[in-house]
N, C-alpha and C positions, 0 to 999 in steps of 0.2 A: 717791231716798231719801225715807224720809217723815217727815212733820212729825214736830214734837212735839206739835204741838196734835194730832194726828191721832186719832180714837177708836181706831183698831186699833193694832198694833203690825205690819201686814204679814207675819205669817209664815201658813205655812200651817194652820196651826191655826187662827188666826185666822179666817182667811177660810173655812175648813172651817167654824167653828161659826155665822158668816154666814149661809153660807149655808145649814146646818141649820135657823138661826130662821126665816128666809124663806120656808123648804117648811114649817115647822110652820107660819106666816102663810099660806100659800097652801091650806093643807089643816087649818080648824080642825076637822074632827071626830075630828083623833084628838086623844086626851084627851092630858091633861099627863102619868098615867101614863107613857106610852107611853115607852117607851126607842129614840130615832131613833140611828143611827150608821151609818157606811162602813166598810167592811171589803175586804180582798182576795178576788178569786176567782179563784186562774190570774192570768191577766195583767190582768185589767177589775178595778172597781169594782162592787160591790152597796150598795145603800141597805138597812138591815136596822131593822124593826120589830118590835122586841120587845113583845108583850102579855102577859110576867109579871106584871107587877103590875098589868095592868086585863083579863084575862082575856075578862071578859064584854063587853067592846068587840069581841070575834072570833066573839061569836052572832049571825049575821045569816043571811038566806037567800041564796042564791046569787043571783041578782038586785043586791041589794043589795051584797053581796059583789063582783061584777062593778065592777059604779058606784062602789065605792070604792078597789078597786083600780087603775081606768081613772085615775081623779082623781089617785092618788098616783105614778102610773108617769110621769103627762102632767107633773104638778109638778115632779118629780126631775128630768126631762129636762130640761124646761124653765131648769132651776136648775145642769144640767149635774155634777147630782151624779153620778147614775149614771142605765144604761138597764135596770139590772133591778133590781127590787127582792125583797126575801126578807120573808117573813112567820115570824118565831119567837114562840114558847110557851117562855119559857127556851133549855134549848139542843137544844130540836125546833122543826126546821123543820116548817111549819104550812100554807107557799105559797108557791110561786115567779112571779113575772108578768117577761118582760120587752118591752121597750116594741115591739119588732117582733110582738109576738102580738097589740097591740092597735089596730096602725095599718091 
């Protein structure tokens, strides 16, 4: 059972937005825009990055693109959110990476 002095309250939500702050701390170049969230797929988890409201954070060269992709696929695992994540523009998917593409 957990404290009362405890800062969470242990539920899953909790700990879900947890550890959303810790991948957005692991990965400062996406901007605060950025809309970070988990979602269903089938049976797994997706990490899904919405670039609605910072659009212009999604103009890069592929290169670049790669390298930031790689970073956030590694972090999310790492953080055990998920192993793929999804790139949206609203509700257009924009990118798909998942972390066996990149190992």
């Amino acid at each position: 059972m957990a404290s009362k002095n405890s800062p969470f309250n242990c539920t899953s939500i909790d700990l879900e937005m947890e550890a959303i702050k810790r991948f957005r701390d692991l990965t400062p170049i996406i901007s605060p825009e950025c809309r970070v969230f988990r979602e269903l797929n089938g049976r797994s988890t997706v990490l899904c990055l919405d670039f609605a409201a910072c659009a212009q954070d999604l103009n890069m060269n592929k290169q670049e693109w790669q390298e930031f992709a790689e970073l956030l696929v590694h972090s999310s695992h790492y953080l055990g959110l998920a192993n793929s994540l999804v790139f949206k523009n609203g509700d257009h998917i924009v990118g798909w990476l998942n972390f066996n593409q990149i190992i």
